[in-house]
C-alpha positions as CSV (number, residue, x, y, z in Angstrom):
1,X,-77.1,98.3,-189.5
2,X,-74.8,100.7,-188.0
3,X,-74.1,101.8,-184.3
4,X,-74.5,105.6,-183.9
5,X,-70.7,106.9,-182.4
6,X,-69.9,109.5,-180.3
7,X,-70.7,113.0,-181.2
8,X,-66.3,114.1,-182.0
9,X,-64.7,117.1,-180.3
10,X,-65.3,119.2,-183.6
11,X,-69.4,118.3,-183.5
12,X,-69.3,119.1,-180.1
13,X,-67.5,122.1,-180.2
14,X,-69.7,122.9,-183.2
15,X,-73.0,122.4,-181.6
16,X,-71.5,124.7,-178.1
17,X,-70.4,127.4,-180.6
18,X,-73.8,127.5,-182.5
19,X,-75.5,127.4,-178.8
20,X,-73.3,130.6,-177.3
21,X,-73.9,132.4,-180.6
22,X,-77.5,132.0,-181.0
23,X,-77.4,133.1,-177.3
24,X,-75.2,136.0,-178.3
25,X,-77.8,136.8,-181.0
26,X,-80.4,136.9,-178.6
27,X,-78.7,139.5,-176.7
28,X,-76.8,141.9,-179.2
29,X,-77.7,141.2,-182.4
30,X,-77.3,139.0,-185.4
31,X,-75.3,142.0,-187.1
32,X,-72.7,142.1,-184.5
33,X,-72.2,138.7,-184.6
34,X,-67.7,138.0,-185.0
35,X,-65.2,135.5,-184.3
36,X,-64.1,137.5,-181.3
37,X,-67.7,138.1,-179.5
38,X,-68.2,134.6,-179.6
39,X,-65.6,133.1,-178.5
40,X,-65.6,135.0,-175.5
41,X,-69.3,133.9,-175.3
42,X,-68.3,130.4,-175.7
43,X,-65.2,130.8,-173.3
44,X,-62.6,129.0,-175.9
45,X,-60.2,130.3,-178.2
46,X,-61.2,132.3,-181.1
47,X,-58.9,129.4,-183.1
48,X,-61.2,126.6,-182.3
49,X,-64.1,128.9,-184.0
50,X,-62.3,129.3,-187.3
51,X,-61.1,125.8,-187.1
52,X,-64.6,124.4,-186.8
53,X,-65.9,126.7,-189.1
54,X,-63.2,128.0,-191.7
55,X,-65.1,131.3,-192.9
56,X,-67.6,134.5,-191.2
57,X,-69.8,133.7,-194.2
58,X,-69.8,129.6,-193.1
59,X,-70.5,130.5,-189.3
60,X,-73.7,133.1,-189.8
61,X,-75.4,130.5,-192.5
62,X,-75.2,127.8,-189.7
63,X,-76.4,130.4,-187.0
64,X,-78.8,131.2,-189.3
65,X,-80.2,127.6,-190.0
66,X,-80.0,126.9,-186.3
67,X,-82.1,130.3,-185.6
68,X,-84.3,128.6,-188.4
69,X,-84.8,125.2,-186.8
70,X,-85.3,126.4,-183.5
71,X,-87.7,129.4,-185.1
72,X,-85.7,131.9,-183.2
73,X,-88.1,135.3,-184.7
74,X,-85.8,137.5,-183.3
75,X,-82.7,136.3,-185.0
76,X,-84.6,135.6,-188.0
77,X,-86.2,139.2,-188.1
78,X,-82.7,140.6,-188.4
79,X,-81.3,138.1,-191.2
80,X,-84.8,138.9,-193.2
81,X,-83.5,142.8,-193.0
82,X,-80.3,141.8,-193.5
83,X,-80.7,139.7,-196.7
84,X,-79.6,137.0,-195.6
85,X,-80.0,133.5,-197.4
86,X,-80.8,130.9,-195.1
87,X,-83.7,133.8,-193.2
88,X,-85.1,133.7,-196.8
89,X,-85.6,130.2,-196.8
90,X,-87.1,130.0,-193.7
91,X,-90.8,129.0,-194.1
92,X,-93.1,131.8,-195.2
93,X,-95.3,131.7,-191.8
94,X,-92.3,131.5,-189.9
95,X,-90.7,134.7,-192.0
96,X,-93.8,136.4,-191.3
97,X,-94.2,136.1,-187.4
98,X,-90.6,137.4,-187.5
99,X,-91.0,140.2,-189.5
100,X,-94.3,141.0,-187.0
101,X,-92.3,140.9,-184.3
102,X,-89.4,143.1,-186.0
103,X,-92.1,145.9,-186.9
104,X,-93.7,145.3,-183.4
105,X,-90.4,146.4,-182.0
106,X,-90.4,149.6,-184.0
107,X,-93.3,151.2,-182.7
């Protein structure tokens, strides 16, 4: 059986980057999500974000999931219109209330 470690500065940097950007999200969109936005958001450098997560494409799919998990609708709504993979996956009832909401907001 093994012991369960410390989270490391790269899982905790990852899981404060994901939080700030979700948060971001929340507030100006999942399209104008960047490297630059969040870090500010985050308050560290925009270095840490491309060292945690190498790629833009690597940093929206795990926004994404985490919008998933935590069935942010708002987030979701966006990455449905967007075309974006991991919103696709999401479950079907879960793309639906989010696609509700999205249409809700355009009346």
């Amino acid at each position: 059986m093994s012991e369960r470690t410390a989270p490391t500065s790269k899982e905790v940097s990852r899981e404060v980057i994901i939080s700030a950007a979700l948060d971001f999200c929340l507030k100006n969109g999942y399209n104008n999500l960047g490297r630059d936005a969040i870090a500010a958001h985050a308050g560290v450098a925009k270095g840490k974000i491309h060292y945690v997560f190498n790629t833009m494409t690597q940093l929206r799919r795990a926004v994404m999931r985490a919008a998933v998990h935590r069935e942010l609708r708002p987030i979701i709504a966006q990455g449905l219109a967007q075309g974006d993979k991991e919103a696709h996956a999401a479950p079907e009832w879960l793309k639906r209330e989010s696609l509700d909401l999205l249409m809700e907001q355009g009346e």
